[in-house]
C-alpha positions as CSV (number, residue, x, y, z in Angstrom):
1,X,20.6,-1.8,-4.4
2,X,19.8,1.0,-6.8
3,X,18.5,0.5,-10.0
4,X,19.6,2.1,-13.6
5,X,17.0,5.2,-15.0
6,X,16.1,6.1,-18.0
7,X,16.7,9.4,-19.1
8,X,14.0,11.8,-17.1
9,X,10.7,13.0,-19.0
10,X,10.1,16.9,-19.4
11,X,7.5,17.1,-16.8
12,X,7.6,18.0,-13.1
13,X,5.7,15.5,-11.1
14,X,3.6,17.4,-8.4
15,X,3.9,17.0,-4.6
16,X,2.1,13.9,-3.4
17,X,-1.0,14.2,-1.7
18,X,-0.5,10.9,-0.5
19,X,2.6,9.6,1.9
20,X,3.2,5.9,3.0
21,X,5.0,5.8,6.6
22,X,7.0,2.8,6.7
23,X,7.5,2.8,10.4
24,X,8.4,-0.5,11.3
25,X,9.7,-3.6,10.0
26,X,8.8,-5.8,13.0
27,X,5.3,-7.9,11.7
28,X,3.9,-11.4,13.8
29,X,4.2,-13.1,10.3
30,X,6.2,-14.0,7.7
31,X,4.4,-13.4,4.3
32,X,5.9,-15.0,1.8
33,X,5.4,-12.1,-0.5
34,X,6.6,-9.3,1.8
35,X,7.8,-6.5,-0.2
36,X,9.3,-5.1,2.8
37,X,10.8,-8.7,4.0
38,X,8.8,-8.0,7.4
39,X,9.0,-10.8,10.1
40,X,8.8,-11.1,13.8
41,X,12.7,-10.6,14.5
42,X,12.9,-7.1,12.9
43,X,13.3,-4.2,13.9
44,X,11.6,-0.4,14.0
45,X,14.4,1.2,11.8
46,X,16.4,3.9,12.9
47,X,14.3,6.9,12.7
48,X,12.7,8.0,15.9
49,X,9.7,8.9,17.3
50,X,10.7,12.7,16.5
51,X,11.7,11.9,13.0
52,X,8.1,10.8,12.5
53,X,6.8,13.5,14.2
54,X,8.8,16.0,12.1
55,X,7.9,14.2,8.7
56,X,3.7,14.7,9.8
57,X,4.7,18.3,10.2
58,X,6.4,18.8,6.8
59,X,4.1,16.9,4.6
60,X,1.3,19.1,6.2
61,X,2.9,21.6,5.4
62,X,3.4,21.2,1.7
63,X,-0.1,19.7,0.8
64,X,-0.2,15.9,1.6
65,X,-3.4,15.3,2.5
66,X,-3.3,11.6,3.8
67,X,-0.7,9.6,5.3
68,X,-0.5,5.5,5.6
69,X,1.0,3.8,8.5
70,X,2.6,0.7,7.2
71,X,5.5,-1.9,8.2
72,X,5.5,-4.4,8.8
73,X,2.9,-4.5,11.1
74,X,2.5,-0.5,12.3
75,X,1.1,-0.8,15.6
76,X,4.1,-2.8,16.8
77,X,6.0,0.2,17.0
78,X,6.0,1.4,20.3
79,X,5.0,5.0,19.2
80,X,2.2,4.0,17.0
81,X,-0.8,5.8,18.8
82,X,1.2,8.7,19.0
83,X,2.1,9.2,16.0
84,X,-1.8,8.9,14.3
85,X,-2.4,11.2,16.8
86,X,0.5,13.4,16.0
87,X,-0.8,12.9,12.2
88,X,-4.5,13.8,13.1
89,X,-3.9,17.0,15.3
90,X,-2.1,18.3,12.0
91,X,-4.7,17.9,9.9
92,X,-3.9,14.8,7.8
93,X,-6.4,12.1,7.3
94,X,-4.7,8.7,8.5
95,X,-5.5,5.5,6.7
96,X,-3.3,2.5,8.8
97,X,-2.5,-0.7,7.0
98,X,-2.7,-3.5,9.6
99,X,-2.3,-7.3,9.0
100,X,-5.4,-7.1,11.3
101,X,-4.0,-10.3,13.9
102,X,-4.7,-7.9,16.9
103,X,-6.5,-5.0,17.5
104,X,-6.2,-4.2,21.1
105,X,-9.3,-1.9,22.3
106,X,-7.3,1.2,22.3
107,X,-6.8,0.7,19.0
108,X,-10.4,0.0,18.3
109,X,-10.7,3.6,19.7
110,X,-8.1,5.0,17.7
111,X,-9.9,4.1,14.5
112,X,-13.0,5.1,15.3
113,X,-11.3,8.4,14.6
114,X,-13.7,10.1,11.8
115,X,-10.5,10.8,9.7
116,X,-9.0,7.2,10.2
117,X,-9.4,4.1,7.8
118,X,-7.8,0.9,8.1
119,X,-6.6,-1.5,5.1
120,X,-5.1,-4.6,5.3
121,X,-4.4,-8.2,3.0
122,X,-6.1,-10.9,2.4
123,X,-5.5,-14.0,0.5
124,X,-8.1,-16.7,0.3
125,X,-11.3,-18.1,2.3
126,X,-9.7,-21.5,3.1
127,X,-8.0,-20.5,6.4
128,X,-5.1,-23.4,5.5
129,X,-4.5,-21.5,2.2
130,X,-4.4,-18.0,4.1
131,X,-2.1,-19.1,7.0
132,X,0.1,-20.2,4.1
133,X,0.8,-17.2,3.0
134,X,1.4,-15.3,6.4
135,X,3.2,-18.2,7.5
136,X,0.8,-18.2,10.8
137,X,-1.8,-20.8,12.0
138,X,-4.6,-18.7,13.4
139,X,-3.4,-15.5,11.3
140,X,-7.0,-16.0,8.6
141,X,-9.3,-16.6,11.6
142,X,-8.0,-13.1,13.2
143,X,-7.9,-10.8,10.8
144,X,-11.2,-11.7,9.2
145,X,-13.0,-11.7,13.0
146,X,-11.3,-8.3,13.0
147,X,-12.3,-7.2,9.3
148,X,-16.2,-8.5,10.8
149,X,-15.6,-5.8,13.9
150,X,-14.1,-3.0,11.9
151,X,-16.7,-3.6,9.7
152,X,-19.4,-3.8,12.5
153,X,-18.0,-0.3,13.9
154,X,-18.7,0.9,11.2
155,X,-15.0,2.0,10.6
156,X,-14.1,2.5,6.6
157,X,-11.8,-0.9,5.7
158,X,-10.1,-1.7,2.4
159,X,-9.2,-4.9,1.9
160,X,-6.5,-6.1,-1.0
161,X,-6.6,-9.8,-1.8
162,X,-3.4,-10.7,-2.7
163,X,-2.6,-13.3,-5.3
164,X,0.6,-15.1,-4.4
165,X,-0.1,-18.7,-6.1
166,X,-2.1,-19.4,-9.2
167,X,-4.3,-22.5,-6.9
168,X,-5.3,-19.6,-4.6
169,X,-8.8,-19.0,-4.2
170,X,-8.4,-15.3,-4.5
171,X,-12.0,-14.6,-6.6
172,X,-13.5,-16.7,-4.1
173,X,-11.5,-14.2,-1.1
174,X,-13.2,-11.6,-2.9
175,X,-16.6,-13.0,-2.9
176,X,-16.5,-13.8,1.1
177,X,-15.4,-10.2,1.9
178,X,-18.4,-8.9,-0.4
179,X,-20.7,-11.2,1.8
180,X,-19.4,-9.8,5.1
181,X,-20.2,-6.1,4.2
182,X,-16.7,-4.6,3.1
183,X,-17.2,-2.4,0.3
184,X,-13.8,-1.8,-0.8
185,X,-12.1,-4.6,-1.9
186,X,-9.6,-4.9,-4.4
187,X,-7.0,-7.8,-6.3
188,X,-3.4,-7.5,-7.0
189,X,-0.8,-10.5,-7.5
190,X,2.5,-10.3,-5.6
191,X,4.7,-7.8,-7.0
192,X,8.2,-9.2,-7.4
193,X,9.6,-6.7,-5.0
194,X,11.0,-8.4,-1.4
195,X,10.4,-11.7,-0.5
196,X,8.3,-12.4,-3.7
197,X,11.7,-11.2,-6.2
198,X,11.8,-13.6,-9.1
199,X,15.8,-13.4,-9.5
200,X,18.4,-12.3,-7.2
201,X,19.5,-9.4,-10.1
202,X,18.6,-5.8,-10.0
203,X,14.9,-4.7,-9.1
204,X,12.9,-3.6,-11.9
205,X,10.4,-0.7,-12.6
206,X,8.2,-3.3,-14.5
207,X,7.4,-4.7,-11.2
208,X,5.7,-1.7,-9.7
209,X,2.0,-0.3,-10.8
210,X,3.2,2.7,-12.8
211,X,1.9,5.1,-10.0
212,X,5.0,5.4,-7.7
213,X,6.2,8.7,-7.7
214,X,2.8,10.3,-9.5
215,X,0.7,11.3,-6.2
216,X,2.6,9.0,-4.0
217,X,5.4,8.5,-2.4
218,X,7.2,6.7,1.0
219,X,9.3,7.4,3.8
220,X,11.4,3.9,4.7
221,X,12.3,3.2,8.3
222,X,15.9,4.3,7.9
223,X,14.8,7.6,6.6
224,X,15.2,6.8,2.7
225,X,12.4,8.8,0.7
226,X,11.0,6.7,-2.4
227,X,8.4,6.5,-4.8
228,X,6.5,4.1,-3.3
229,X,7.1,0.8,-0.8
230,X,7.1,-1.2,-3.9
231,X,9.8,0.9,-5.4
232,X,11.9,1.4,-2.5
233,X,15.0,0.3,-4.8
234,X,15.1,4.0,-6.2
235,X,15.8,6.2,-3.3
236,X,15.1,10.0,-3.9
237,X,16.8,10.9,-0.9
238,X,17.0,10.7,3.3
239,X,14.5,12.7,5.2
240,X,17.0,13.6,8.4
241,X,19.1,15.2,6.1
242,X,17.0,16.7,3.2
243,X,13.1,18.3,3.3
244,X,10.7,16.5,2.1
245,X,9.8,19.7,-0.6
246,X,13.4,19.4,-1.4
247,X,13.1,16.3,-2.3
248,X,9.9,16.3,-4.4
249,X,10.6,19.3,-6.2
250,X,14.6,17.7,-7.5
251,X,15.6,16.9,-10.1
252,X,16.2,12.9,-8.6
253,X,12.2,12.8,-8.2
254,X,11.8,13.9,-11.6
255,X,14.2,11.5,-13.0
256,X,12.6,8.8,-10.7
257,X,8.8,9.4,-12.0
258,X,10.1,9.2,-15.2
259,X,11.9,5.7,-15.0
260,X,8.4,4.1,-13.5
261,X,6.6,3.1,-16.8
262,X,3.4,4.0,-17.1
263,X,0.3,1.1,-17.3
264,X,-2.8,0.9,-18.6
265,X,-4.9,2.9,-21.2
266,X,-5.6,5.8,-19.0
267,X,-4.3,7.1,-16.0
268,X,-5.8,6.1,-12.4
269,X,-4.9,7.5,-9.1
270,X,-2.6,5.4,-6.9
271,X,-4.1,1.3,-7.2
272,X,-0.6,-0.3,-6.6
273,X,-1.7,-2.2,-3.3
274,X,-1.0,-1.1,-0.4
275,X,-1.3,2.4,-1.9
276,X,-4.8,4.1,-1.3
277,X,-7.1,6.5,-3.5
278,X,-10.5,7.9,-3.0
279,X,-10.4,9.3,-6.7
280,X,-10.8,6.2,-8.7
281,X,-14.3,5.7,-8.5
282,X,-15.7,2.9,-10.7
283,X,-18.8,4.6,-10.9
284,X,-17.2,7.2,-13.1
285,X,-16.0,5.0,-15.7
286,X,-12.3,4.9,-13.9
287,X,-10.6,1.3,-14.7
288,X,-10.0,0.9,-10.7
289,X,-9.0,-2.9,-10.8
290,X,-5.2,-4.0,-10.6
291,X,-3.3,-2.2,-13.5
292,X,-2.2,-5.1,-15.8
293,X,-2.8,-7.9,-13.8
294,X,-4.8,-10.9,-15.3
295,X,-6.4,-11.1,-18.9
296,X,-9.7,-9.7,-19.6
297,X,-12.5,-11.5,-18.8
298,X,-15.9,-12.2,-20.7
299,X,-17.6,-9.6,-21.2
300,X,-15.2,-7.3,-19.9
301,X,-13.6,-3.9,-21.5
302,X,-11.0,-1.7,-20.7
303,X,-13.3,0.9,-20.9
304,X,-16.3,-0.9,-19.0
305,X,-18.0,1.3,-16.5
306,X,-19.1,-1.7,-14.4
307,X,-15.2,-2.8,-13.5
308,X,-15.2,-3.1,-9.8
309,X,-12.3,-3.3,-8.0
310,X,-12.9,-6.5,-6.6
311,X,-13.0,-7.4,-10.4
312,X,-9.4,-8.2,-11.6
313,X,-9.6,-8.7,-15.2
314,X,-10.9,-5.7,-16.7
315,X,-7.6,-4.1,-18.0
316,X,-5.6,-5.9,-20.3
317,X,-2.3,-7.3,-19.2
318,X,1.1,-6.5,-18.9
319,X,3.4,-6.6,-22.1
């Protein structure tokens, strides 16, 4: 389903430097929030192995700098070490968002890489509460044993604790991954994009972040180019047919970062969990916290310097 644009600012929004991989939609659980509608009977999509492969080449080529393996659950696809391999030898810097339930030791290899990260979702330190959400009993106790190893290897790990219900213990999430060394973590609530959409109508912009499209952008496993995962209502184009410069530099990219409101009093580089940014550093003042997500706090400003990501409420909320 495509959603209605607005008529398309004057501005030409750069490459992206940033590139989500959507390459599977195959995941051992069944979020309830999935943007992607993920689950254990999907399947990889219909783009190959070489598709991928071609992609890495291409955005090397124009000046992305770091690509995210994401599904689903990206290592379920049967070319997965290949392809971050494929990515590395090209030069990009990989980041892969795993649900973290198993990390075989190959794997553990893999991200030991010096230009691999890992992210992945969390949603609460009651292991009940977190297996509610993934819809898997056992799913809390593996991924934080495997957030404790990546941790331990001393592999870079951002964690997004995802608020889904408004009894979760998300602050208290936050405060548990603090205690067990991870250093970038990070709240959103579910965006209403998936399996979290409030109403069966048309998907709207006022879900996403109000980064799609500005830095970032994805490649869906049938090939469709969009702004973002969140905002893979508004296709740009498909990437077996059309170049990914082609794309970026159309006048359908233009149109589509225009639609995607803006949020927040100044402009941060790509926060919309699962999205990833080195440049919004809180130490510099940057409001790095979940555009628009909760009211502000005591004691909290927009413009406070101390706002941590694993702060939530120091930007004020959405309209």
């Amino acid at each position: 389903m495509t959603a209605v644009l607005e008529p398309p600012a004057h501005t030409t929004p750069a490459v992206p430097t940033f590139l989500e991989l959507e390459i599977t939609g195959r995941c051992q659980l069944a979020c309830t929030h999935c943007y992607a509608e993920s689950g254990p009977t999907k399947g990889h999509g219909s783009m190959t192995g070489d598709d991928w492969r071609r992609v890495l080449d291409e955005a090397a080529a124009i000046g992305v700098q770091r690509v995210q393996f994401i599904g689903g659950e990206p290592s379920m696809h049967p070319e997965f070490t290949d392809l971050v391999r494929h990515a590395l030898d090209v030069g990009l810097a990989v980041q892969v968002y795993s649900n973290l339930y198993r990390v075989t030791a190959a794997q553990w290899e893999l991200y030991e890489h010096q230009r691999v990260s890992l992210a992945t979702s969390y949603y609460s330190d009651v292991p009940a509460d977190h297996d509610r959400v993934t819809g898997r009993t056992g799913s809390h106790e593996a991924t934080r044993a495997n957030i404790v190893e990546a941790v331990r290897r001393g592999i870079p790990v951002k964690v997004g604790v995802i608020k889904t219900r408004e009894d979760q213990r998300a602050e208290q999430a936050v405060t548990e991954l603090e205690s067990i060394g991870v250093d970038q973590v990070s709240m959103d609530h579910a965006r209403g994009v998936g399996n979290a959409a409030k109403t069966a109508g048309l998907p709207s912009t006022s879900e996403l972040c109000g980064r799609c499209a500005k830095g970032i952008a994805a490649v869906l496993p049938d090939g469709v180019i969009a702004p973002c995962v969140m905002g893979r209502f508004l296709p740009a184009g498909q990437v077996r047919s059309t170049g990914l410069e082609d794309v970026f530099t159309s006048e359908r990219w233009q149109e589509l970062a225009a639609s995607i409101p803006q949020r927040g009093p100044t402009a941060c580089a790509p926060d919309c969990k699962p999205a990833d940014s080195d440049s919004c550093q809180p130490a510099s003042g940057t409001p790095c916290s979940p555009m628009g997500y909760a009211p502000m706090s005591a004691g909290c400003s927009p413009d406070d310097s101390a706002c941590k990501p694993g702060q939530p409420a120091c930007l004020p909320a959405f309209p």
